[in-house]
C-alpha positions as CSV (number, residue, x, y, z in Angstrom):
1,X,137.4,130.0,92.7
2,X,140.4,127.9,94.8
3,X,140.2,125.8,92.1
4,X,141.4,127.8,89.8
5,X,143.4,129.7,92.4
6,X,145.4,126.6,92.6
7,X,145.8,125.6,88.9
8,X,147.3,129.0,88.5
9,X,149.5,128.6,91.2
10,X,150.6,125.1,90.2
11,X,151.5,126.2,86.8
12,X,153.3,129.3,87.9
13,X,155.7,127.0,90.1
14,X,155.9,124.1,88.3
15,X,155.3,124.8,84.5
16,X,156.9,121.4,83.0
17,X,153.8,119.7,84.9
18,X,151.8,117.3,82.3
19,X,149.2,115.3,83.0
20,X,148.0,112.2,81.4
21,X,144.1,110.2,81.2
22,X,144.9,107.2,81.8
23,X,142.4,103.6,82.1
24,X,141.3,103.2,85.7
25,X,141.4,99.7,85.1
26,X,144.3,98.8,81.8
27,X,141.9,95.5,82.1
28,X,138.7,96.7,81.3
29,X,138.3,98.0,78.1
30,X,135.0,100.1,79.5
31,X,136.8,100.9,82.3
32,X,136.7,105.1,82.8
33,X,139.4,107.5,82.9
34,X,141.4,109.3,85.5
35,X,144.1,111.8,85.1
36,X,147.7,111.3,86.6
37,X,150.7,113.9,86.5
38,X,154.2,114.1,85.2
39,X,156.7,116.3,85.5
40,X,159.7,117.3,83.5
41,X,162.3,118.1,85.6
42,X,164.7,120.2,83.3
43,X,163.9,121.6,79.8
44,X,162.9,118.3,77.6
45,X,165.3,118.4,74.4
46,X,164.4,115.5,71.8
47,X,167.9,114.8,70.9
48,X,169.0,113.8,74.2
49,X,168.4,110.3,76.2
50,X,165.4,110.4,78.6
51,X,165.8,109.0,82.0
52,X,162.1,107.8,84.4
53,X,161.9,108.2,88.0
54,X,158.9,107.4,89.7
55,X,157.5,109.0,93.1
56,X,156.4,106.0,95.4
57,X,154.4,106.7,98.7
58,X,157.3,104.6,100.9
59,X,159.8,106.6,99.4
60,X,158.7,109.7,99.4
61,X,157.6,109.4,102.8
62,X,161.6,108.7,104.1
63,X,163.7,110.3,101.0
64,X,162.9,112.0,97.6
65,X,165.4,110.5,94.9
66,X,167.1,113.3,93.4
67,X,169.4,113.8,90.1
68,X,172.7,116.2,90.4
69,X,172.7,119.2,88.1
70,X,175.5,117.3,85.8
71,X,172.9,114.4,85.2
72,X,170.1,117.1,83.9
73,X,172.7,118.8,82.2
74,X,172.9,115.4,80.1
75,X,169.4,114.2,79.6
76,X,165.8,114.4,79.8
77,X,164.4,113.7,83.5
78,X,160.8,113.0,84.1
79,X,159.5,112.0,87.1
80,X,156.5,110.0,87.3
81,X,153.8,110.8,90.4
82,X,151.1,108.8,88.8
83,X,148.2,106.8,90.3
84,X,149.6,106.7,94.0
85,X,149.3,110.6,93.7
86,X,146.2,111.3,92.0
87,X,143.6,114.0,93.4
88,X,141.3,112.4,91.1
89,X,142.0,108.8,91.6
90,X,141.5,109.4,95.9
91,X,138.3,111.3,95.1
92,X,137.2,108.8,92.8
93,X,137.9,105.9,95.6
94,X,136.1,107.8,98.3
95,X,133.4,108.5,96.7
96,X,132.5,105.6,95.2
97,X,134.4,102.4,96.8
98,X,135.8,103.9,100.2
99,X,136.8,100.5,102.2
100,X,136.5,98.1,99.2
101,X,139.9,97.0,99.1
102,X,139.6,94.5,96.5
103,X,138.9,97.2,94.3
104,X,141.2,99.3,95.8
105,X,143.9,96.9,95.2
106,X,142.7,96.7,92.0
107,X,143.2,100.3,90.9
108,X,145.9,101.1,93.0
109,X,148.4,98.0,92.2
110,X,151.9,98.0,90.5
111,X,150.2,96.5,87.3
112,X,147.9,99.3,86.4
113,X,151.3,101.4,87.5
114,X,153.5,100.1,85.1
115,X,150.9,100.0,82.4
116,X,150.6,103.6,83.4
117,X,154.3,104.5,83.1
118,X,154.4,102.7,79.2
119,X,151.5,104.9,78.3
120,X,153.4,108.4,79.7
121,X,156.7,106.8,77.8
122,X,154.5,106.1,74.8
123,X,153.1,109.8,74.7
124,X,156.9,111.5,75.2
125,X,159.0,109.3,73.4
126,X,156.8,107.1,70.9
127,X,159.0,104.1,69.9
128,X,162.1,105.4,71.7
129,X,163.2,103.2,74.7
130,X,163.4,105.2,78.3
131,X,165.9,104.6,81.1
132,X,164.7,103.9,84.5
133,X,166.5,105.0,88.2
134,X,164.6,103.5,90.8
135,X,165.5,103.7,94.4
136,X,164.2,101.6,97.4
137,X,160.7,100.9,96.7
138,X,160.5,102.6,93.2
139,X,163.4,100.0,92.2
140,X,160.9,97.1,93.0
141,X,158.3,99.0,91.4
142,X,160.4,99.2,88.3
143,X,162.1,95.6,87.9
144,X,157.7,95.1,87.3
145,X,157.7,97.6,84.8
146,X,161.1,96.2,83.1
147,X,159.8,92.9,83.5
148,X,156.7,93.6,81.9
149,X,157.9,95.8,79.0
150,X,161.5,94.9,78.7
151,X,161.3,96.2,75.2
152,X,160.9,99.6,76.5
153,X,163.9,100.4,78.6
154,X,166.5,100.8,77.4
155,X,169.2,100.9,80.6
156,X,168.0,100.4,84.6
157,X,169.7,101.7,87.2
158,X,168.1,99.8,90.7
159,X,169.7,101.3,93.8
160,X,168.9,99.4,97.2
161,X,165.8,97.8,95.8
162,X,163.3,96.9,98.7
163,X,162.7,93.3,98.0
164,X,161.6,92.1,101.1
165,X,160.7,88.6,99.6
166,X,164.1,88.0,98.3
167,X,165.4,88.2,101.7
168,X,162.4,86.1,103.0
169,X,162.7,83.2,100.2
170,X,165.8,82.5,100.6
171,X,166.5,83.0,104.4
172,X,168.6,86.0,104.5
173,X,169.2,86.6,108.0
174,X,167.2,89.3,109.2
175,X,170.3,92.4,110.7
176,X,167.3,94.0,112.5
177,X,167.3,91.3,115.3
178,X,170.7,92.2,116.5
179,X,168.7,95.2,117.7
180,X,166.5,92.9,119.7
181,X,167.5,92.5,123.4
182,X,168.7,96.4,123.3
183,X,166.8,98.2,126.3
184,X,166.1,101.1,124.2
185,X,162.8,100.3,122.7
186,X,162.0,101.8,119.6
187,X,157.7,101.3,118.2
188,X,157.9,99.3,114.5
189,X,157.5,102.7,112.8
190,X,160.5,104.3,114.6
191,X,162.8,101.5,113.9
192,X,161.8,100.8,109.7
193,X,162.5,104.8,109.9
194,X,166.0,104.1,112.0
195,X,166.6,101.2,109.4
196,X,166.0,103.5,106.5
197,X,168.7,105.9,107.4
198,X,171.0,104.2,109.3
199,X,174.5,104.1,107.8
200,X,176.8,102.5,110.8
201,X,178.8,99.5,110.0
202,X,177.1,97.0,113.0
203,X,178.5,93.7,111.7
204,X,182.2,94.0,111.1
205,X,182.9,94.7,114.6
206,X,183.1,92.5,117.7
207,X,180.1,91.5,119.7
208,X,181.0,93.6,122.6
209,X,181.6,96.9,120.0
210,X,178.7,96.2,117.8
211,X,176.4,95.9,120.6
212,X,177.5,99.3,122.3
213,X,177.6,101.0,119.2
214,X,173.8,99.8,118.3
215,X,172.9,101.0,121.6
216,X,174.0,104.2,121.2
217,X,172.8,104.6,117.9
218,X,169.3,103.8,118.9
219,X,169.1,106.0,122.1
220,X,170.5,108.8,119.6
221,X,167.7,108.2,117.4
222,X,165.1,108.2,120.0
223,X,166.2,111.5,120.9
224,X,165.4,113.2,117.7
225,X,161.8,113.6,116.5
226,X,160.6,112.7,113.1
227,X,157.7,113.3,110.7
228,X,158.9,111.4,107.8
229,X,155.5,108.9,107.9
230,X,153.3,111.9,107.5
231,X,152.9,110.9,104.0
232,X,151.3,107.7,104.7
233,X,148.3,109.8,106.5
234,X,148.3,112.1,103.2
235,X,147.8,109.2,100.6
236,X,147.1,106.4,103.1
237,X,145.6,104.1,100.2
238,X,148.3,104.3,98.3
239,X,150.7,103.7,101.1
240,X,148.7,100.5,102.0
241,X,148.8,99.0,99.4
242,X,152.2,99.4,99.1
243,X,153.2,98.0,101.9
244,X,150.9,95.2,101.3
245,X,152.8,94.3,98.2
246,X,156.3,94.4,99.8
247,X,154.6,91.6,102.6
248,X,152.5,89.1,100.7
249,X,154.7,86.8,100.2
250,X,156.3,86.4,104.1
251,X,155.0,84.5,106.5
252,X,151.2,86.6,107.5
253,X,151.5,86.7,111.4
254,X,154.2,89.3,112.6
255,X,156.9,87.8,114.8
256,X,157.7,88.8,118.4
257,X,160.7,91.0,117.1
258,X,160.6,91.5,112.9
259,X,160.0,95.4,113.2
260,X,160.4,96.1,109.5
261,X,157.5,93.7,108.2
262,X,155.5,93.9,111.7
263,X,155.6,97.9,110.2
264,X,154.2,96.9,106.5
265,X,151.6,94.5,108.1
266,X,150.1,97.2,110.3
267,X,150.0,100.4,107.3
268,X,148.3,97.3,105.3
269,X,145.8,95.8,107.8
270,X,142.7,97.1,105.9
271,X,143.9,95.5,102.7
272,X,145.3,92.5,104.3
273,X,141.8,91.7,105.8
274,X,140.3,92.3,102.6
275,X,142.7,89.7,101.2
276,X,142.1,87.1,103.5
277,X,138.0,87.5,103.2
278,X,138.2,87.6,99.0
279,X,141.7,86.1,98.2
280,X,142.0,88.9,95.2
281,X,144.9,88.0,92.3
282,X,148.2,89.8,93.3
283,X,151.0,91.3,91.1
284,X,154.4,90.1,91.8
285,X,157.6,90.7,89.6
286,X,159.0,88.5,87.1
287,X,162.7,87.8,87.8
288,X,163.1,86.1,85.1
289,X,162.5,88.5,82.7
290,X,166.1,89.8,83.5
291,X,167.4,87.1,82.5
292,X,166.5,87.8,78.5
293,X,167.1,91.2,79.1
294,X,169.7,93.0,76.5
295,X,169.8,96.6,78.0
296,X,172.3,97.9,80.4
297,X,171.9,97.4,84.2
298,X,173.8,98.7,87.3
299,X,172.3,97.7,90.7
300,X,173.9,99.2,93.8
301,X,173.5,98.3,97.4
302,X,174.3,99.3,100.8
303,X,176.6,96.8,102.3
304,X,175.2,98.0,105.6
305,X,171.7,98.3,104.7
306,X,169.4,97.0,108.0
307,X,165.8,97.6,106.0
308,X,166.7,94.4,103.7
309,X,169.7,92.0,103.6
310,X,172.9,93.2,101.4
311,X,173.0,90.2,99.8
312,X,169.5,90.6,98.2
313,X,171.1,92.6,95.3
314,X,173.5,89.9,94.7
315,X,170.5,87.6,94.1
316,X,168.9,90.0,92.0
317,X,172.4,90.7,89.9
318,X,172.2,86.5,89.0
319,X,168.7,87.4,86.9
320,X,170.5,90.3,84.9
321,X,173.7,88.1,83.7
322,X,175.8,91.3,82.3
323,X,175.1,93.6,85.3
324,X,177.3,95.6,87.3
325,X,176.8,95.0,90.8
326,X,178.5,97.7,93.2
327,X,178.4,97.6,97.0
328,X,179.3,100.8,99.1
329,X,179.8,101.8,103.1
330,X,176.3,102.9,103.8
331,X,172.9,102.4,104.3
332,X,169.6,101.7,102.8
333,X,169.5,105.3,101.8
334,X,173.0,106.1,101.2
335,X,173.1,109.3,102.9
336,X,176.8,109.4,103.3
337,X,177.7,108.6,99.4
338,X,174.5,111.0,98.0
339,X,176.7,113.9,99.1
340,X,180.1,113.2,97.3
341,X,180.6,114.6,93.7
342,X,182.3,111.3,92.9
343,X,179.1,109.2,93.3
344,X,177.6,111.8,91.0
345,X,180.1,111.3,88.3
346,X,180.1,107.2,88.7
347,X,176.2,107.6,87.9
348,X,176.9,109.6,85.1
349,X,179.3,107.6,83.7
350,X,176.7,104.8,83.1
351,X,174.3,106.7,82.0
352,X,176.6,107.8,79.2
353,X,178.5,104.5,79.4
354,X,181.5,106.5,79.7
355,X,184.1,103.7,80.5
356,X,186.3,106.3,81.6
357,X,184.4,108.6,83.8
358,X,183.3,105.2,85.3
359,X,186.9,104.5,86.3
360,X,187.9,107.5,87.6
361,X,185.1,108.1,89.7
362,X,185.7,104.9,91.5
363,X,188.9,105.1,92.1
364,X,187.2,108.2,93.7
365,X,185.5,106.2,95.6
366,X,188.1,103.8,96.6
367,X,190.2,106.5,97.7
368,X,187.1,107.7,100.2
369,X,186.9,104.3,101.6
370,X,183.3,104.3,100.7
371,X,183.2,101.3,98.4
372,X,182.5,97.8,100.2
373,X,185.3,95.6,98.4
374,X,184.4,91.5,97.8
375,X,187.7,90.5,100.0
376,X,185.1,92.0,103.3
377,X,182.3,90.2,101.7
378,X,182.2,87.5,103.9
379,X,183.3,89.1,107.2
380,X,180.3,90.3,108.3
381,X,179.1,89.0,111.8
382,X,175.8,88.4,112.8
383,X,176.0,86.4,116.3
């Protein structure tokens, strides 16, 4: 009886929900079938241009990703909850392979997710190409997709992409130890949430400034309570393994003062001792694949991003050689920007690759003093 209670009720509030049976395994040809969900998030017209975003457990636990009205106004926008949110995937884990992260790993990595989301875009659009908007973690999640089936997309649109081994590779310093010596001590979990929102320009300032200012900002934070990791109790396998594939590739043991990894680590212990027993293959992103890559790219940053280096997406622009690459006065989560029509419009205008809504809207920008300009590239301080 609540069974049906709640298919009822789920198809009375959301009736664009769709759901898809998909491989548990893409590698195994035997392998059985689960059933994921999609959503159409305005009325789906076939004439129009359809745009993927995909719910991922790190996001969704700090910030949903959310279109303006003018954007659904323009095309189709499905958003993918897939695997990570599956009722029947989690059932199907604790029943039959509850602590077997090998497995786990197996079902639950961005591989089998990306197979996933060419399946859904098969089934909607056939031969027609899709274009992606990911956002922090979903961003990483889709340069895999792209870079697995680059013949599919037809524009990307990667804002603040979470690419934690970017940063590590090539020995981005690390803006979170500024916050080291400040007496107000914030646990691993507090500060990746701080990081996450934080939209304060630390680094252009002078020592004495900058170090006041953090201060501040962190006994502000401490102040307010939060229960934006509740998510990662909700879905915690999903969330794992997440956060095990944003830290594979650093260094394994946590250092006395890196709370953003030292966070991953600790949601992904189980798997990460699972990894070190059995050594299980691990799905990384192709960068290269960019670089062959016809379709249409914007990648935009926070220029005072703490969760992962700015310069990251200037890295990331080099593998996509006809990319637009826009830095703005915020955050990793762009709170500030988010709310400003103009920031709306600039979106749009790629999207339609309307050169001259493009313009417009940043000189909006410009005008706002919300767009980080190359001349103030280089003046950021971080001793």
């Amino acid at each position: 009886m609540n069974a049906q209670v709640n298919l009822i009720f789920a198809l009375f509030f959301n009736p664009m929900a769709e759901t898809i049976q998909v491989p548990l395994d893409h590698a195994d040809p035997e392998s059985r079938k689960i059933t994921i969900t999609y959503h159409f998030e305005n009325q789906f017209d076939s004439s129009r241009e359809t745009i993927f975003s995909i719910e991922d457990p790190i996001e969704k636990a700090y910030q949903d990703f959310e279109l303006s009205d003018s954007i659904k106004a323009e095309f189709n926008w499905v958003k993918i909850s897939g695997r990570y949110f599956s009722e029947d995937l989690k059932k199907f884990i604790t029943e039959n392979a509850e602590g077997q992260w090998d497995k786990i790993y197996t079902w639950l990595n961005q591989n089998q997710v990306a197979k996933d989301i060419e399946l859904i875009r098969q089934q909607i659009l056939g031969e027609g190409k899709v274009t992606l908007i990911g956002f922090s973690s979903s961003g990483e999640l889709f340069l895999h997709y792209l870079s697995t089936h680059s013949e599919s997309v037809n524009k990307l649109l990667c804002i603040n992409p979470l690419l934690l081994d970017v940063q590590t590779n090539l020995s981005f310093w690390d803006l979170s130890k500024s916050f080291k010596n400040q007496s107000t001590y914030l646990s691993d979990a507090e500060f990746f949430d701080f990081a996450y929102h934080s939209s304060h320009d630390y680094f252009n300032l002078s020592p004495t400034k900058r170090d006041s200012l953090i201060s501040n900002s962190l006994k502000e934070f401490k102040l307010k309570s939060s229960d934006s990791i509740s998510i990662s109790d909700k879905f915690p396998m999903s969330f794992a393994v997440r956060s095990f594939e944003h830290i594979i590739g650093l260094e394994q043991k946590g250092n006395s003062f890196d709370p953003i990894s030292n966070y991953l680590r600790e949601k992904s212990e189980p798997i990460r001792a699972g990894y070190s027993q059995k050594k299980f293959p691990i799905m990384g992103i192709n960068y290269d694949a960019g670089l062959s890559f016809k379709g249409d790219v914007m990648i935009l940053g926070g220029a005072f991003n703490l969760l992962v280096n700015p310069k990251v997406v200037d890295v990331l622009a080099e593998f996509f050689p006809e990319s637009t690459l826009i830095l703005f006065r915020d955050g990793h989560s762009l709170d500030k920007i988010r709310r400003e029509k103009e920031f709306s419009d600039f979106l749009l205008g790629f999207l339609k690759n309307d050169f001259e809504m493009k313009v417009k809207a940043y000189r909006g920008l410009a005008a706002l003093n919300l767009l980080f300009l190359e001349k103030e590239y280089n003046s950021i301080r971080v001793d």
